[in-house]
Backbone as numpy.savetxt, mean C-alpha at the origin, in Angstrom:
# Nx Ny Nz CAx CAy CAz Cx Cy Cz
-54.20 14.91 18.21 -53.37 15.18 17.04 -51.93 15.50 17.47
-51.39 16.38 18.63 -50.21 16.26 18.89 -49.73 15.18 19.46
-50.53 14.60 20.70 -49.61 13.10 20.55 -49.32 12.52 19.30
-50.12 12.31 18.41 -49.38 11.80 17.03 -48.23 12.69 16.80
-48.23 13.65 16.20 -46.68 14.69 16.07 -45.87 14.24 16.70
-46.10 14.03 18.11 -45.00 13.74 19.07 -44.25 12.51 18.86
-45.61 11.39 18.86 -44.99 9.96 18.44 -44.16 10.33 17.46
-44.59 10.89 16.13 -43.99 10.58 14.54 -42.60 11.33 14.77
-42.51 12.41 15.55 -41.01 12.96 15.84 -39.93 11.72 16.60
-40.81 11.63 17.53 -40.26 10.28 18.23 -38.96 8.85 17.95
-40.12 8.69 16.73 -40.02 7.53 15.95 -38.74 7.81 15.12
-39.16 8.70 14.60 -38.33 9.53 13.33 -36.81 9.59 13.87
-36.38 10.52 15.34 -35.58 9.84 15.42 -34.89 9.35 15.62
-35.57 7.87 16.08 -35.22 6.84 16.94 -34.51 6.17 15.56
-35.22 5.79 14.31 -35.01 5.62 13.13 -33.79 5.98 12.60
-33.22 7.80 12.74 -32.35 8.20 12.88 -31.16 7.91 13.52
-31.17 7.69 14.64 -30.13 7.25 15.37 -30.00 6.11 14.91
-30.70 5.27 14.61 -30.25 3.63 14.01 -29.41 3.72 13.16
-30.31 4.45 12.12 -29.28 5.29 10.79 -27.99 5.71 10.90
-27.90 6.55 11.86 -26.24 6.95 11.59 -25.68 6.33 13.01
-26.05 5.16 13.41 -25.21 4.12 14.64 -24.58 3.28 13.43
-25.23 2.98 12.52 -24.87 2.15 11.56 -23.77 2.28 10.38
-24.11 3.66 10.00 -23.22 4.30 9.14 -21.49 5.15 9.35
-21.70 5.42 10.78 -20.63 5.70 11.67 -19.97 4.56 12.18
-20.21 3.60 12.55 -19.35 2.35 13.04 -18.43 2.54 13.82
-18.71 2.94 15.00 -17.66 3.23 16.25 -16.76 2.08 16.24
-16.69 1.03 16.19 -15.83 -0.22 16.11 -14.95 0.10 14.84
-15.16 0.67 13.81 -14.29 0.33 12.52 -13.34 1.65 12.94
-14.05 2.65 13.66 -13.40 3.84 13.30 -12.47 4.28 14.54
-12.48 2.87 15.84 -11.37 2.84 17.09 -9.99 1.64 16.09
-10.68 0.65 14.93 -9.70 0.17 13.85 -8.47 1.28 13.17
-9.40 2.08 12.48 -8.61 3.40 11.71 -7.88 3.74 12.60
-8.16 4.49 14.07 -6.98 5.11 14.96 -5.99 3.98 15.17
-6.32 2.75 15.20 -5.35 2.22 15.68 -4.26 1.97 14.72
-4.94 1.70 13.44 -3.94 1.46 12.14 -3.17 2.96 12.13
-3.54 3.73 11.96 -3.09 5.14 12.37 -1.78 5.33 12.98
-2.02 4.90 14.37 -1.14 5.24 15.40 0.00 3.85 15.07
-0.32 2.58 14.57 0.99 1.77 14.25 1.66 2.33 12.87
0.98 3.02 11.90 2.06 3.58 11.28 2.66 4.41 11.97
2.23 5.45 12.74 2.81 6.55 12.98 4.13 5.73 13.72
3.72 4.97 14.76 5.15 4.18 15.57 5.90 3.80 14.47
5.39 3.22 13.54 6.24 2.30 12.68 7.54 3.73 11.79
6.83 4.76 11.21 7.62 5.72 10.97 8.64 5.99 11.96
8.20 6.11 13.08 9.83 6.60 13.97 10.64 5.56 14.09
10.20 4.51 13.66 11.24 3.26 13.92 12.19 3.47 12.94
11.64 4.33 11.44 12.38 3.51 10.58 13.33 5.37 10.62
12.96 6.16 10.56 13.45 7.39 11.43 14.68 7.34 12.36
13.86 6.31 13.52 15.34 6.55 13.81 16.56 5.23 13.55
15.60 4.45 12.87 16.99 3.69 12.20 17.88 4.20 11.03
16.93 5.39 10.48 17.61 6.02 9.47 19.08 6.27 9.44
18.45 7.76 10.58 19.47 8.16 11.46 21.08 7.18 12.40
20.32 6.33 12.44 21.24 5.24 13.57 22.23 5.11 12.76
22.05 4.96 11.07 22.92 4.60 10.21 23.69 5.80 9.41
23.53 6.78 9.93 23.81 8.32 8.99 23.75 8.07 7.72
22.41 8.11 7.76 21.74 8.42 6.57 20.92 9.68 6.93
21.72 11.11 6.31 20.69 12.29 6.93 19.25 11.82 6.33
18.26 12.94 6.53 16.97 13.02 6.29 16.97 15.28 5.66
16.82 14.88 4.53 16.57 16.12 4.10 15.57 16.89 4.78
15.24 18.27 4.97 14.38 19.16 5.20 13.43 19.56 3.79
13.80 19.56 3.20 13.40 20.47 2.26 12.44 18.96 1.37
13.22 18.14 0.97 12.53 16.82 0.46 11.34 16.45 1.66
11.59 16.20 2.72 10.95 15.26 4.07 11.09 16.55 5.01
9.93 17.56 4.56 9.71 18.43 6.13 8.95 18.21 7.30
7.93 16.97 7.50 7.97 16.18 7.90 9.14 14.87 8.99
9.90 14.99 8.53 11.50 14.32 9.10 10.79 12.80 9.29
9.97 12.14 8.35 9.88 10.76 8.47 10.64 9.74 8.16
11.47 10.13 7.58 13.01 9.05 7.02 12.47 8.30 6.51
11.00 7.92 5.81 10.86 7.01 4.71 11.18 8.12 3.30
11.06 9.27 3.39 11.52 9.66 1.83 12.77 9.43 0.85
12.99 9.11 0.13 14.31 8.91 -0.53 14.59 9.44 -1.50
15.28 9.70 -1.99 16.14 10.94 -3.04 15.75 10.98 -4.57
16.24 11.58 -5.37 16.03 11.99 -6.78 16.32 10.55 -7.65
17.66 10.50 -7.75 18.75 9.61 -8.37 18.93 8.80 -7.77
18.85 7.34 -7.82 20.07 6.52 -7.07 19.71 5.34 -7.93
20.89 4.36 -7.98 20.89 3.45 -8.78 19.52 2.70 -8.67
18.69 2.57 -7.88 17.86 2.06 -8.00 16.37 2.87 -8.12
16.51 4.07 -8.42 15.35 4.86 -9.55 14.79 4.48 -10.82
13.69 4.11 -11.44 13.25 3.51 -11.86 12.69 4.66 -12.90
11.72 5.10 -12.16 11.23 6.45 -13.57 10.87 7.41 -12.60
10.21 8.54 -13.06 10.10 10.18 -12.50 9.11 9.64 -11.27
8.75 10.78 -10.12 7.87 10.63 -9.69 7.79 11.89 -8.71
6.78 12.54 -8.01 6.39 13.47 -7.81 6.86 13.51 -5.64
7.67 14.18 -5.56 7.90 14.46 -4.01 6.87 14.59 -3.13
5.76 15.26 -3.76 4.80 15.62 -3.51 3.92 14.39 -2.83
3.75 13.68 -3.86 3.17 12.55 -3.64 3.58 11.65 -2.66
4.74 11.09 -2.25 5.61 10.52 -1.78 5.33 10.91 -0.36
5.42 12.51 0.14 5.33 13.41 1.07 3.93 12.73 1.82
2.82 13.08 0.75 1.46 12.81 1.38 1.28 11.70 1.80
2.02 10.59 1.13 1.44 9.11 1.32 1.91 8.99 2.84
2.61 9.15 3.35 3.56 9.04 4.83 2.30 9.41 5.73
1.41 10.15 5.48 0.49 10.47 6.29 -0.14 9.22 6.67
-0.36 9.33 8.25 -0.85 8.03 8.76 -2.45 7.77 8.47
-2.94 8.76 8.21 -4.42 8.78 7.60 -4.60 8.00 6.15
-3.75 7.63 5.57 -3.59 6.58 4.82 -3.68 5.10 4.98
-3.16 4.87 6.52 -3.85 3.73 7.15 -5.30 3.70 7.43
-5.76 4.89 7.95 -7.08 4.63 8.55 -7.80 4.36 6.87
-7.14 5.00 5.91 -7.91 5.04 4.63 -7.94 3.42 4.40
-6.83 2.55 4.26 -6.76 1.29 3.99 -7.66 0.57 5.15
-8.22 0.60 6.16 -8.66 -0.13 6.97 -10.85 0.38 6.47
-10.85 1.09 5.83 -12.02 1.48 5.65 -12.58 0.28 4.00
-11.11 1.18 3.30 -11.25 -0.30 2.32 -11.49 -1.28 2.30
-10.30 -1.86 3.30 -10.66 -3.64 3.26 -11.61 -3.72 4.15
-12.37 -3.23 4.92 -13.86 -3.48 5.56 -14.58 -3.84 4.57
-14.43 -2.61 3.58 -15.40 -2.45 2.33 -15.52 -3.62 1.60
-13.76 -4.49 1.38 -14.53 -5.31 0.61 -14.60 -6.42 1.12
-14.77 -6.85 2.44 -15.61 -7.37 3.01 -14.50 -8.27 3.57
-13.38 -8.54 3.97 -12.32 -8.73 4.95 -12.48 -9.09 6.04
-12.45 -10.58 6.89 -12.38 -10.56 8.43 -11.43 -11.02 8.75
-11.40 -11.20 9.95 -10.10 -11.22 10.71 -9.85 -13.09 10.25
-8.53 -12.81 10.11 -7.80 -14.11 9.81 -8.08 -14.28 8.11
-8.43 -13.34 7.25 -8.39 -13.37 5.88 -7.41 -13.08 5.14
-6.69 -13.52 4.15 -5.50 -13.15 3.14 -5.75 -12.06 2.54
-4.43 -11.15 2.70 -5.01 -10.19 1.71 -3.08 -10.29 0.63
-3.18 -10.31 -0.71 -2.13 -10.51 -0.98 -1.71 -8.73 -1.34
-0.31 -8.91 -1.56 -0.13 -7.23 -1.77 0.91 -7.63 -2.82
0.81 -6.68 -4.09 2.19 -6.85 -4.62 2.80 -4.95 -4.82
3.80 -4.88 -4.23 4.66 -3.72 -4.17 5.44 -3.12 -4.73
5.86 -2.17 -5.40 6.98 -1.60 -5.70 7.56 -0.77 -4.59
8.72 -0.71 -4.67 9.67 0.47 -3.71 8.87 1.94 -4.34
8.27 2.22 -4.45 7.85 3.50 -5.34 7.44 4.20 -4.04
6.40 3.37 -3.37 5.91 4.21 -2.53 5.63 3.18 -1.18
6.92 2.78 -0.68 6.66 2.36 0.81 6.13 2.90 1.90
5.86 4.35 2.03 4.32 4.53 2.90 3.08 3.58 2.86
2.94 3.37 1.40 1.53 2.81 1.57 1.74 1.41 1.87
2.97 1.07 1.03 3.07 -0.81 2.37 3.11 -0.19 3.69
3.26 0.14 3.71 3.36 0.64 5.47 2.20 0.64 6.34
1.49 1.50 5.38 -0.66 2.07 5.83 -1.02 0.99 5.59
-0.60 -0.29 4.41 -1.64 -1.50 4.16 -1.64 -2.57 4.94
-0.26 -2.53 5.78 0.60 -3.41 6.61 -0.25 -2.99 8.10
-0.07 -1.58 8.17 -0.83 -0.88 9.73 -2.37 -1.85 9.86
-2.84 -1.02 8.47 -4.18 -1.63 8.40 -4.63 -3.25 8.98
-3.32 -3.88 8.15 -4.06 -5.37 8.34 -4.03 -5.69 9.79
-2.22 -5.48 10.49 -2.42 -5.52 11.56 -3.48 -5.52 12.76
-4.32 -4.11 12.43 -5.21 -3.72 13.29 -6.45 -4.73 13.01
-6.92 -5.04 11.74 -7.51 -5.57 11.21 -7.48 -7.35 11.05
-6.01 -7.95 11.97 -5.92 -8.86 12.26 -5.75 -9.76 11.34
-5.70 -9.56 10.34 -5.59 -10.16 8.81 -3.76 -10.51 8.56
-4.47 -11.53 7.17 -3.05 -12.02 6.72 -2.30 -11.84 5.88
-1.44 -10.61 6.10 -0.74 -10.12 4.46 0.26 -11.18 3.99
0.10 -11.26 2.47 1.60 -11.54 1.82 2.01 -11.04 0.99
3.18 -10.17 0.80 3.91 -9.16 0.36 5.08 -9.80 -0.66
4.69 -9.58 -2.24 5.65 -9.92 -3.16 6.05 -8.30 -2.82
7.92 -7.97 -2.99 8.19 -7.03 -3.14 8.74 -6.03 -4.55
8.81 -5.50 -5.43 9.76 -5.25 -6.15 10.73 -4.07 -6.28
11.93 -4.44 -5.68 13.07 -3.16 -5.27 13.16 -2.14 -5.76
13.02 -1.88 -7.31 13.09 -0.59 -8.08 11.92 0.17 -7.30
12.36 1.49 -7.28 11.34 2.59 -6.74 11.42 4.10 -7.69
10.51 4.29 -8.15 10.49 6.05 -8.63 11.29 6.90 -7.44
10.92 8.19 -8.43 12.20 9.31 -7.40 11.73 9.36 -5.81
12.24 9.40 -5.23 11.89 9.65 -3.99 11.38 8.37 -3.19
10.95 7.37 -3.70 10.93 6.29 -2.91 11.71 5.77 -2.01
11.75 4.51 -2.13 11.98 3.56 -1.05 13.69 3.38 -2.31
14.50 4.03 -2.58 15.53 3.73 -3.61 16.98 4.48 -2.71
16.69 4.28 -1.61 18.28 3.55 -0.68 18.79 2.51 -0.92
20.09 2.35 -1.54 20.37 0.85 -2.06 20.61 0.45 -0.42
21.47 0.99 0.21 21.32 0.91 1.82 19.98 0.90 2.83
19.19 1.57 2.42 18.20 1.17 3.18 16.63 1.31 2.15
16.72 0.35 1.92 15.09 -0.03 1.16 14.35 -0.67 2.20
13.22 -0.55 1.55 12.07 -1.30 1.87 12.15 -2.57 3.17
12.91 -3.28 2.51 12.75 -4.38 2.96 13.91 -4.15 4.66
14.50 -3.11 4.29 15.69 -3.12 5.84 14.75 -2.46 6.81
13.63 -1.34 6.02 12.79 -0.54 7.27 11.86 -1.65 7.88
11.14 -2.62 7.10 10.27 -3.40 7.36 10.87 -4.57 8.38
12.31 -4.58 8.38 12.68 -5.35 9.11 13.57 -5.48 10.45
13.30 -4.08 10.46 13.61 -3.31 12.08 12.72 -3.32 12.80
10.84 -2.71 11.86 10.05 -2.69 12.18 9.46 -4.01 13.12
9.45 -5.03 12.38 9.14 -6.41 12.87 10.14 -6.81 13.93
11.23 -6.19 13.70 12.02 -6.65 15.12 11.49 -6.28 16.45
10.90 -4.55 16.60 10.41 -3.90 17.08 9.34 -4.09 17.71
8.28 -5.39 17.02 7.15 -6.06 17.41 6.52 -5.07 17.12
6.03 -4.10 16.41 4.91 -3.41 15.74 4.69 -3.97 14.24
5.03 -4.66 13.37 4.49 -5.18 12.35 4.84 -6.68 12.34
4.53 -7.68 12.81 4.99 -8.46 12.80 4.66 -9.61 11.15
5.08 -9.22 10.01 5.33 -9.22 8.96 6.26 -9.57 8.08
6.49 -10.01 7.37 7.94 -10.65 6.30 7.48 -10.04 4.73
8.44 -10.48 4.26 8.42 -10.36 2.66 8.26 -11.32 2.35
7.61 -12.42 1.53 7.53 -13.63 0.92 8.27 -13.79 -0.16
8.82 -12.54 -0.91 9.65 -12.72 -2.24 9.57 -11.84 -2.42
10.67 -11.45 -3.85 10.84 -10.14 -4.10 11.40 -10.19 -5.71
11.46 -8.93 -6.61 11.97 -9.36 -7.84 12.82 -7.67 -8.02
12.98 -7.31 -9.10 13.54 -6.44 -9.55 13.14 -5.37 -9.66
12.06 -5.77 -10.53 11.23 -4.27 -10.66 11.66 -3.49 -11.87
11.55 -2.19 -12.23 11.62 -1.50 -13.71 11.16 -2.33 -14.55
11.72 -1.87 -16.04 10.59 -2.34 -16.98 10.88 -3.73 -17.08
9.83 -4.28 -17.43 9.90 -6.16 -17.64 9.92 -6.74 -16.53
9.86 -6.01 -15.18 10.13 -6.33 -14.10 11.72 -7.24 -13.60
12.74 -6.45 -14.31 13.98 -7.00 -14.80 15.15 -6.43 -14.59
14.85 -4.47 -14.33 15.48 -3.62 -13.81 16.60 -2.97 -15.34
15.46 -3.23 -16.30 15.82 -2.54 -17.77 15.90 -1.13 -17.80
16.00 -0.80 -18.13 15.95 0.73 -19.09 16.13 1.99 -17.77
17.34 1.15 -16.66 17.34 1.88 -15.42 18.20 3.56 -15.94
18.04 4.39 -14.76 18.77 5.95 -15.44 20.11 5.28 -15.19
20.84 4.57 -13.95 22.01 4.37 -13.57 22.76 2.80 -14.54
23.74 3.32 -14.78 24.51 1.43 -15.18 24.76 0.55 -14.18
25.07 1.11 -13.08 24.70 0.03 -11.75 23.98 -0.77 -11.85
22.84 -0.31 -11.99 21.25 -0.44 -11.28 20.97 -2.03 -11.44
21.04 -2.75 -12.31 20.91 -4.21 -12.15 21.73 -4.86 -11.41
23.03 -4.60 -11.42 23.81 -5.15 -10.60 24.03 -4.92 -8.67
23.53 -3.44 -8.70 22.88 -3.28 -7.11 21.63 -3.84 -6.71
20.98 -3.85 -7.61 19.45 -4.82 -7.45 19.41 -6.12 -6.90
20.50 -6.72 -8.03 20.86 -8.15 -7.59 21.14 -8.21 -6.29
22.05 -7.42 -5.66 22.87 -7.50 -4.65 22.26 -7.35 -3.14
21.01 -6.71 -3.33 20.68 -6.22 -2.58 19.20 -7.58 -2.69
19.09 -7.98 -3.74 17.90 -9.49 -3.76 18.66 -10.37 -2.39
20.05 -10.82 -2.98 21.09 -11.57 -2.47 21.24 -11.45 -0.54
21.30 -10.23 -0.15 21.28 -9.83 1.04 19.77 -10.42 1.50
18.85 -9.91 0.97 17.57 -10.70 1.77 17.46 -11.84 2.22
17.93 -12.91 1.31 17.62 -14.21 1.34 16.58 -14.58 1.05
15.82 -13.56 0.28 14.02 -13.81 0.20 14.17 -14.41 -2.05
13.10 -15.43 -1.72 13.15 -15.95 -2.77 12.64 -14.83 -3.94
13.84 -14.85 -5.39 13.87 -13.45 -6.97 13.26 -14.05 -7.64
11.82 -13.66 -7.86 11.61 -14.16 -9.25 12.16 -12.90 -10.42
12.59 -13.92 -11.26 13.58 -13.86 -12.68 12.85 -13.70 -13.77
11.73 -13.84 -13.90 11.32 -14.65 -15.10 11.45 -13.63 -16.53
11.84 -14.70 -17.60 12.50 -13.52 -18.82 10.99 -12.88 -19.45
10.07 -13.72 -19.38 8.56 -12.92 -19.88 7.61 -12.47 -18.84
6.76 -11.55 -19.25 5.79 -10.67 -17.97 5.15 -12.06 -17.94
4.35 -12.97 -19.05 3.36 -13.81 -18.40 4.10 -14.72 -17.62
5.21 -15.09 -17.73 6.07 -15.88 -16.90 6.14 -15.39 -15.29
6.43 -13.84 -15.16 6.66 -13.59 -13.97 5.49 -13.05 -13.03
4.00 -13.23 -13.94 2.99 -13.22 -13.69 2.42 -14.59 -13.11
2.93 -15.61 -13.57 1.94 -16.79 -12.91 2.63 -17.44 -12.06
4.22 -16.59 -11.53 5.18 -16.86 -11.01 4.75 -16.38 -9.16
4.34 -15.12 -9.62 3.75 -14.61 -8.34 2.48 -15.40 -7.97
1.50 -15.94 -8.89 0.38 -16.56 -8.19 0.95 -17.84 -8.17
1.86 -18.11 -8.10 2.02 -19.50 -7.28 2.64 -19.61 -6.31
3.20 -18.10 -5.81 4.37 -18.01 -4.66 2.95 -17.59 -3.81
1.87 -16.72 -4.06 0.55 -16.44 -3.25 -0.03 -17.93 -3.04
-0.17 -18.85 -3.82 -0.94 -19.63 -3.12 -0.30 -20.64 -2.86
1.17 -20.49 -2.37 1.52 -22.07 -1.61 1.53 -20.94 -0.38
1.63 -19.71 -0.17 2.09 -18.90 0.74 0.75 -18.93 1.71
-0.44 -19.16 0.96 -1.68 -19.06 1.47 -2.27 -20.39 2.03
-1.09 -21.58 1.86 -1.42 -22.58 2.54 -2.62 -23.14 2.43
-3.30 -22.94 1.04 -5.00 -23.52 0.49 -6.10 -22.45 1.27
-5.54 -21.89 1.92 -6.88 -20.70 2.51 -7.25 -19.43 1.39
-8.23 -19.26 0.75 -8.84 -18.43 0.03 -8.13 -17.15 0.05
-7.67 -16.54 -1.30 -7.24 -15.28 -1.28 -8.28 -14.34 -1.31
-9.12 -13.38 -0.16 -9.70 -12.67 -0.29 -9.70 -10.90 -1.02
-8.89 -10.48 -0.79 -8.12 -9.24 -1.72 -7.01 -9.30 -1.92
-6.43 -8.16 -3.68 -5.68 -8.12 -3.82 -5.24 -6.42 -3.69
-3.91 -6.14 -3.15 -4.21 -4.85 -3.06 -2.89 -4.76 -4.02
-3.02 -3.31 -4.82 -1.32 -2.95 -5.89 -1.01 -1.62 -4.90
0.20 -1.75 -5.24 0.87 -0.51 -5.08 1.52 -0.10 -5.52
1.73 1.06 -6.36 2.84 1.35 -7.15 2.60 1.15 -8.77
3.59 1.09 -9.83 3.20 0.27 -10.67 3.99 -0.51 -11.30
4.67 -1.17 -10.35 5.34 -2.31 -11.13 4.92 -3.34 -11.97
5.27 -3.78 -13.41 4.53 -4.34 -14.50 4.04 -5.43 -14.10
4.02 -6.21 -13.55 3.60 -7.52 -13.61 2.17 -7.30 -12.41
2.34 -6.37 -11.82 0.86 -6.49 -10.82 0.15 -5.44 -11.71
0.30 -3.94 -12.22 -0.24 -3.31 -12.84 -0.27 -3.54 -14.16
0.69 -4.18 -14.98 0.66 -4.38 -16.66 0.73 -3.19 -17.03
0.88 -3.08 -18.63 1.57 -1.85 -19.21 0.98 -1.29 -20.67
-0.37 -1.58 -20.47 -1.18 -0.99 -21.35 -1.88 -0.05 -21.42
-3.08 0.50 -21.91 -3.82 1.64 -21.50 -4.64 1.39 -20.64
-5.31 -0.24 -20.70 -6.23 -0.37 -19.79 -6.12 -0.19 -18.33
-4.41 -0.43 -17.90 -3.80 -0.21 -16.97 -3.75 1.46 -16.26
-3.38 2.30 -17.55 -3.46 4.01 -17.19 -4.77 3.98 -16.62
-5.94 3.11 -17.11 -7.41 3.79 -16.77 -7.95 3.13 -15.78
-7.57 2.28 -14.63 -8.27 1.59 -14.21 -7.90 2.64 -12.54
-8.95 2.21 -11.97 -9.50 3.69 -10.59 -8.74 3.25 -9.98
-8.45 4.12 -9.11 -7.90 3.89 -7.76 -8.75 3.71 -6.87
-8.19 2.93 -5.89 -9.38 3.14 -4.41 -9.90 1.46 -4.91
-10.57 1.21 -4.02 -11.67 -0.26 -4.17 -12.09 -0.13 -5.59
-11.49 -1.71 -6.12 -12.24 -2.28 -7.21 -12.77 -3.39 -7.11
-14.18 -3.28 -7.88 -15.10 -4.59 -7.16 -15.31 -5.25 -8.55
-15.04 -4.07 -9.73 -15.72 -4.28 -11.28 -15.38 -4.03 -12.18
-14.74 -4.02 -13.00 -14.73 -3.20 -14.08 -15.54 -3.43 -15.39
-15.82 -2.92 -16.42 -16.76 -2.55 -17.53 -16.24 -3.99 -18.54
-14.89 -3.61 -18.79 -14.39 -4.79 -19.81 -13.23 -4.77 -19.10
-12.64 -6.53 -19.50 -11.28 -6.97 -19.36 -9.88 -6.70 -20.58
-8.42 -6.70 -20.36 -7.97 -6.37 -21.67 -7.46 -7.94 -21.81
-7.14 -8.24 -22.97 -6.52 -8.94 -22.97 -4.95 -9.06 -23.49
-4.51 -10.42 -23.53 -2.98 -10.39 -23.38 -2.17 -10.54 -22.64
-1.12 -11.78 -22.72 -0.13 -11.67 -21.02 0.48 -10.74 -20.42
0.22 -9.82 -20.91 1.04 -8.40 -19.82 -0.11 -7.53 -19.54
-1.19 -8.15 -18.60 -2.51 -7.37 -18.39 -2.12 -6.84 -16.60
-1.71 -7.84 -16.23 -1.36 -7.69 -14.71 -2.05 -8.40 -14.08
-1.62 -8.34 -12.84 -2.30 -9.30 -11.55 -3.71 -8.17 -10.84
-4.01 -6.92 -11.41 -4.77 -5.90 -11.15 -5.79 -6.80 -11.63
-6.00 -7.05 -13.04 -7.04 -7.99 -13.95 -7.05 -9.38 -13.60
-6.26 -10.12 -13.43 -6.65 -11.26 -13.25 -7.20 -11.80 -11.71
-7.08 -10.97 -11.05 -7.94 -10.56 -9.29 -9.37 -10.35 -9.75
-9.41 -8.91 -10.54 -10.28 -8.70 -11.08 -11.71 -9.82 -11.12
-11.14 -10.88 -12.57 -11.48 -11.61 -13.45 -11.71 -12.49 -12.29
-10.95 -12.87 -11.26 -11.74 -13.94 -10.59 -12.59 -13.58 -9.28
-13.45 -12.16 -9.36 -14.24 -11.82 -8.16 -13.57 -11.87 -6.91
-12.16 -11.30 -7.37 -11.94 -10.83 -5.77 -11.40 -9.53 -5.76
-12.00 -8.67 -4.95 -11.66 -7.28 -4.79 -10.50 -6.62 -4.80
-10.01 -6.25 -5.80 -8.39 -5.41 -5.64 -8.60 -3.87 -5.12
-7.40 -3.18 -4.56 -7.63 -1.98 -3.91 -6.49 -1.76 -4.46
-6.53 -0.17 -5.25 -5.20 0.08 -6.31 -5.08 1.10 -5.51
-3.55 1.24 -5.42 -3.17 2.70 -4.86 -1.76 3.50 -5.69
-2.22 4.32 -6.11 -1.25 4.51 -7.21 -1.31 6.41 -7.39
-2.33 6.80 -7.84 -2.55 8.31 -7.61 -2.83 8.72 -6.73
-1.97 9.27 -5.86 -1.88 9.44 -4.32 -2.61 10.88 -4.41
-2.77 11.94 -4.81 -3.38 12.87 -4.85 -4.83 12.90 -5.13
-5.30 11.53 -5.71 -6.60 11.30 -6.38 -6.80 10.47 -4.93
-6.28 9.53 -4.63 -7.15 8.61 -3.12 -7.01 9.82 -2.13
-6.17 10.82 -1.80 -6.21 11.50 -0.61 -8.15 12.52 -1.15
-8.23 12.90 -2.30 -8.65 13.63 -2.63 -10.27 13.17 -2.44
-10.33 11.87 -2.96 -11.25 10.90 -2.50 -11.75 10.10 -1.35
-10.89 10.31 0.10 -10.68 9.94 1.16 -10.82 10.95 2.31
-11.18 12.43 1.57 -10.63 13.26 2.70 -9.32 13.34 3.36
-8.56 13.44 2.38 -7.72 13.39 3.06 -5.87 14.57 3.01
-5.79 15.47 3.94 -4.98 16.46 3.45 -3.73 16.48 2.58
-4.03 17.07 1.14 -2.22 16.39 0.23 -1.13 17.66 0.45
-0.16 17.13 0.94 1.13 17.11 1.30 1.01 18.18 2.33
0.58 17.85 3.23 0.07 18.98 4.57 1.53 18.73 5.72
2.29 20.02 5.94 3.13 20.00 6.97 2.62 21.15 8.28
2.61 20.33 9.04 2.76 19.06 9.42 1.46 18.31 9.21
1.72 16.72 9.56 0.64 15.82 9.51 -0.91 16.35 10.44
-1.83 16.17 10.15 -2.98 16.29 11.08 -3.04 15.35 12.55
-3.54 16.17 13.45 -3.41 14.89 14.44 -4.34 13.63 14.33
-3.69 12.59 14.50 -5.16 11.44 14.17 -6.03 11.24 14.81
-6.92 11.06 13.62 -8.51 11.29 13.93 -9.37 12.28 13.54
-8.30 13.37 12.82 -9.63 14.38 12.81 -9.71 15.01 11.37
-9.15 14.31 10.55 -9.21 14.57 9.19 -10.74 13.69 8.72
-11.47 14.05 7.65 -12.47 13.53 7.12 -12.45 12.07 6.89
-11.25 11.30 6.53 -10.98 10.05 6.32 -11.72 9.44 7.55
-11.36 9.43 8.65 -12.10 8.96 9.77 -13.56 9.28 10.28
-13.95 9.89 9.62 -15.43 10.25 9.37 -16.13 9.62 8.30
């Protein structure tokens, strides 16, 4: 009778260890550090290009000193948004969070993942960019310049100037495929500043990266899926990831306020109408979108510390567990 005990302990767990060899994934979770550690490089790049250009870096906004935060006001502010939030997303555990995702929804190496962006919150292009990297995958990045408070709303240094130091740098080796305006209509309407369209433009103009214009959302909606799939060269778009909420990828209804953050594989019902977003029509054709938008709700859902100074060292926050 105790050799049996012994066996059944044995077994049990041998069983066990299978169990959590499987559920732990030492391979996905040397991915996370690595997405990790290329944001973290990728932040000092853009840090100290900040700097290179005297552009201070507040204390009190960015105690942290990552030089992706950006200010209250500036012509290219779009609507309110929380410092707070902004603060947390910079955390490089936001990469390891995005590399757990697109595992999830089932992503291999050499797969498209399309992204459409607002300046709102360029950390997380940053973590989705780390991610793919590590993850060996193929981003393409519609951008849109308007950013909430504290974003990426340096008319001098947006988005697209950090991303492109970065790539000089050979840690993201990445582009923008296009870019549009952004604010409401995706048009750079109802901005706080009278500038604000006319620095928008100006700053499209400097890229050289192809504006979509278009005077209606469904217009500048089927505008982006055709810049994704000549961009995708006939290879299958496997995810779509949002960031931010610029109208034409998020849309501007309620269905839009309610739809989760984090991996979407499903939702209950579709809305209808041309200003639903590119969130729904991903949706609608079975391919996995990953929304990132309530940064306090994915950290919260991720394990992951909100607005912690300083950052955790990577690896040892719950996200990587």
């Amino acid at each position: 009778m105790k050799k049996l005990d012994v066996r059944f302990h044995i077994l049990a767990f041998i069983l066990l260890f299978v169990a959590l060899q499987g559920f732990f994934k030492p391979g996905l979770h040397n991915k996370q550090i690595e997405a990790a550690e290329i944001m973290k490089n990728s932040l000092s790049v853009i840090k100290e290009k900040r700097l290179s250009m005297n552009i201070p870096i507040d204390h009190v906004l960015d105690p942290n000193m990552t030089g992706i935060i950006g200010e209250e006001f500036t012509p290219l502010t779009t609507t309110l948004g929380e410092v707070e939030d902004k603060r947390s997303s910079a955390n490089p555990d936001f990469a390891a969070m995005m590399v757990t995702y697109l595992n999830q929804a089932g992503l291999k190496k050499g797969d498209i993942v399309c992204i459409g962006a607002s300046g709102s919150f360029p950390a997380l292009i940053l973590a989705t960019l780390s991610a793919a990297q590590a993850l060996d995958l193929h981003p393409l990045v519609i951008y849109s310049i308007g950013a909430s408070m504290y974003g990426a709303n340096l008319p001098q240094f947006t988005f697209l100037d950090m991303l492109k130091e970065i790539s000089k740098r050979g840690i993201l080796p990445f582009s923008i495929v296009a870019v549009s305006m952004g604010g409401h209509n995706d048009l750079a309407e109802g901005m706080f500043l009278p500038e604000a369209q006319k620095e928008i433009l100006e700053i499209a103009k400097r890229s050289r990266l192809y504006l979509i214009s278009e005077q209606k959302m469904d217009e500048s909606i089927k505008r982006r899926l055709s810049i994704y799939k000549e961009a995708s060269k006939g290879e299958t778009i496997q995810c779509f990831v949002n960031i931010g909420g610029a109208s034409a990828n998020f849309g501007d209804g309620d269905d839009s306020v309610s739809f989760p953050n984090g991996l979407v594989q499903d939702i209950p019902s579709l809305p209808n109408g041309p200003r639903k977003g590119l969130i729904f029509y991903f949706i609608d054709k079975g391919i996995p979108v990953i929304h990132l938008l309530n940064v306090k709700k994915l950290a919260q859902m991720n394990g992951i510390p909100y607005d912690p100074v300083p950052f955790p060292k990577i690896g040892t926050s719950q996200v990587f567990r």
